[in-house]
Every structure is written in structure tokens, then in C-alpha cells.
C-alpha positions as CSV (number, residue, x, y, z in Angstrom):
1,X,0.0,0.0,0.0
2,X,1.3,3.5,-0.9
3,X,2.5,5.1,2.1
4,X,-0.1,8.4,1.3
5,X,-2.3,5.7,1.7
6,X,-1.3,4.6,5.0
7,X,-0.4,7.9,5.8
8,X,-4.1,9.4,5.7
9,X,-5.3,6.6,6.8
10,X,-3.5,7.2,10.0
11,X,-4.6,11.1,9.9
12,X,-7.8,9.8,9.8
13,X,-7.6,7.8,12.6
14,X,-6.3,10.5,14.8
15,X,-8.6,13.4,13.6
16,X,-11.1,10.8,15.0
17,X,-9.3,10.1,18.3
18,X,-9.3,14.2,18.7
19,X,-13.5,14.1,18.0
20,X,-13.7,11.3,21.1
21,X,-11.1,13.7,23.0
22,X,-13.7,16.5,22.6
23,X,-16.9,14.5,23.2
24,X,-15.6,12.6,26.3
25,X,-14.5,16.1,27.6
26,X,-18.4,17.1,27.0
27,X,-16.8,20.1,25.3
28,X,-16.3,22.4,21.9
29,X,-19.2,20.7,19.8
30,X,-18.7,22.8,16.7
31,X,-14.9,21.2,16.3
32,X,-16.3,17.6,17.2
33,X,-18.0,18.1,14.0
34,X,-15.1,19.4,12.6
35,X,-12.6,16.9,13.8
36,X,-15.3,14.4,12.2
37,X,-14.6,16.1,8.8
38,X,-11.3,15.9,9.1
39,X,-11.3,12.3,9.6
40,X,-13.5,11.8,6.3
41,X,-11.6,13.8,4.5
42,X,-8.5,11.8,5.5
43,X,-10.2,8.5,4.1
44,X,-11.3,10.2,0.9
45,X,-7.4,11.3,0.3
46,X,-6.3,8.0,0.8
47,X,-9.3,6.2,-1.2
48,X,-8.1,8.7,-4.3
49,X,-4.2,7.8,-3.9
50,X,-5.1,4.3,-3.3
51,X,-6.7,4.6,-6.8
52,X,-3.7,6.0,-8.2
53,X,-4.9,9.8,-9.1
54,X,-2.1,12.1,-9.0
55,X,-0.5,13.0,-6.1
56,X,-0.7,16.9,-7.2
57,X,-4.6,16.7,-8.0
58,X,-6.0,15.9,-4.8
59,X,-4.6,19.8,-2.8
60,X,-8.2,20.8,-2.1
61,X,-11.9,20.9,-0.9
62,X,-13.2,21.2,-4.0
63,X,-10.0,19.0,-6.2
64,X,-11.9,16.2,-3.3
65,X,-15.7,16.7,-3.8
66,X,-14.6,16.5,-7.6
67,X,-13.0,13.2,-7.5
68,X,-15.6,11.8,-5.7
69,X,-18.5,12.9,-8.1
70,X,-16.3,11.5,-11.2
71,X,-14.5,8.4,-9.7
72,X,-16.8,5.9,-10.9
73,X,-16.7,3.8,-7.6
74,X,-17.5,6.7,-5.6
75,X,-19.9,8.1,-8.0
76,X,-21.7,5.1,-8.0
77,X,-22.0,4.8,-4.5
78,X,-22.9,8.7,-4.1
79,X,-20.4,9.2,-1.6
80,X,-20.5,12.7,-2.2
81,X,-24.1,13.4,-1.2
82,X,-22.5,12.1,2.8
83,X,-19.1,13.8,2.5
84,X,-20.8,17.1,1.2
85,X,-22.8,17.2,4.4
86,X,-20.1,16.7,6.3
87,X,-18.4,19.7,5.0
88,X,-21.3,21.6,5.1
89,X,-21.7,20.8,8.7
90,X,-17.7,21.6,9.4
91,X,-17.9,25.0,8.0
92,X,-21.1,25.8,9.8
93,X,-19.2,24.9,12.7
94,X,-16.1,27.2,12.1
95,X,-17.6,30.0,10.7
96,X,-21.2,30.4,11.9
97,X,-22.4,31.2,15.0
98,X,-25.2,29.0,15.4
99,X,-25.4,26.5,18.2
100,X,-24.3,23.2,17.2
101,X,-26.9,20.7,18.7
102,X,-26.1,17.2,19.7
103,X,-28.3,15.8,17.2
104,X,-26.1,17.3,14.5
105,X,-23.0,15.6,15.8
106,X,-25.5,12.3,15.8
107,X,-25.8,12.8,12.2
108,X,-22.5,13.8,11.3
109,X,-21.3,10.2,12.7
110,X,-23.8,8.4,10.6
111,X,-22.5,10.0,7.9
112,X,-19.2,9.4,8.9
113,X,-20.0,6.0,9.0
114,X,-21.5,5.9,5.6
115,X,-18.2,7.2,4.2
116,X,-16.1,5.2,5.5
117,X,-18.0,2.0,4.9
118,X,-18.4,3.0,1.7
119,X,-14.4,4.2,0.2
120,X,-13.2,1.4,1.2
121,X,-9.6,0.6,0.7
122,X,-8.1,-3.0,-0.3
């Protein structure tokens, strides 16, 4: 496996250890949700690599969101309808001032969960 691959893997896994941090600490909802993004976005970097796309083409939000819509895997699978939440929710949460509830963070997990499950990396 390429070592991007196992290295954002590994990001992934620790953006996620930061959201449990944050929710056993009862504390700083908005960057749970964040931290949740993060961890997504991690697995999506390394489902791309792991498919080979150039190293140089995967530098942003958007270089992301338009891999997974044309990936024909992903596209299939409409990853991008959860990971597009996801961001959603992550910007809400770093540039809005609205509360962010509990349910939110409930829903940002499932979706989590659905990308995850879903770029799966062999």
C-alpha cells in the first residue's frame, strides 16, 4: 500500500481520536463536528491515492468533492451526497455562529460511518 495511503489513513484515525477527545470532555461541539470532517476527509485522500490519481490533484476541498463525483466507484456509490454534508456541517461549525446541537453531531457520525463504509480501501 502506498505510504499516502497509509499515511491518511493514519490522519484519519487521529482526527477521529481528537473528535472522542472532545466528546468525552463534554466540550467544543462545533470542532467535534469538525474533527469528524477531518477524519472523512482523510479517508477520501487516501481512497483517491489508493486509486492512483495524481498526487498533485487531490490539494483541495473542491480537487476532493470533484474526484468523488467523477470516480466511478464513488460516484456510483454517491459518496459525495454524505461527504458534502459533512463539510457543510464543518464550515457551519467554524464560521457560523449558530449552536451546534447534539443531534447534528448524531448525524454527522452516521455519515461518517457511511463514508467510511463505503471508500473502502483494499
Amino acid at each position: 500500500m502506498d505510504t499516502y495511503v497509509t499515511d491518511y489513513l493514519a490522519k484519519s484515525d487521529e482526527n477521529f481520536a481528537l473528535y472522542e477527545f472532545l466528546k468525552d470532555s463534554n466540550k467544543f461541539d462545533g470542532w467535534q463536528l469538525v474533527a469528524i470532517f477531518y477524519s472523512a476527509l482523510c479517508i477520501a485522500k487516501a481512497y483517491l491515492y489508493n486509486k492512483k490519481f495524481p498526487k498533485n490533484s487531490i490539494n483541495s476541498h473542491d480537487s476532493i468533492k470533484n474526484w468523488l463525483a467523477s470516480e466511478t466507484e464513488a460516484k456510483r456509490l454517491n459518496v459525495l451526497y454524505y461527504y458534502e454534508s459533512l463539510y457543510r456541517d464543518s464550515r457551519d461549525a467554524r464560521y457560523s455562529t449558530k449552536k451546534i446541537s447534539k443531534a447534528r453531531i448524531s448525524k454527522a457520525l452516521e455519515n461518517y460511518e457511511v463514508v467510511k463504509k463505503l471508500l473502502v480501501i483494499e
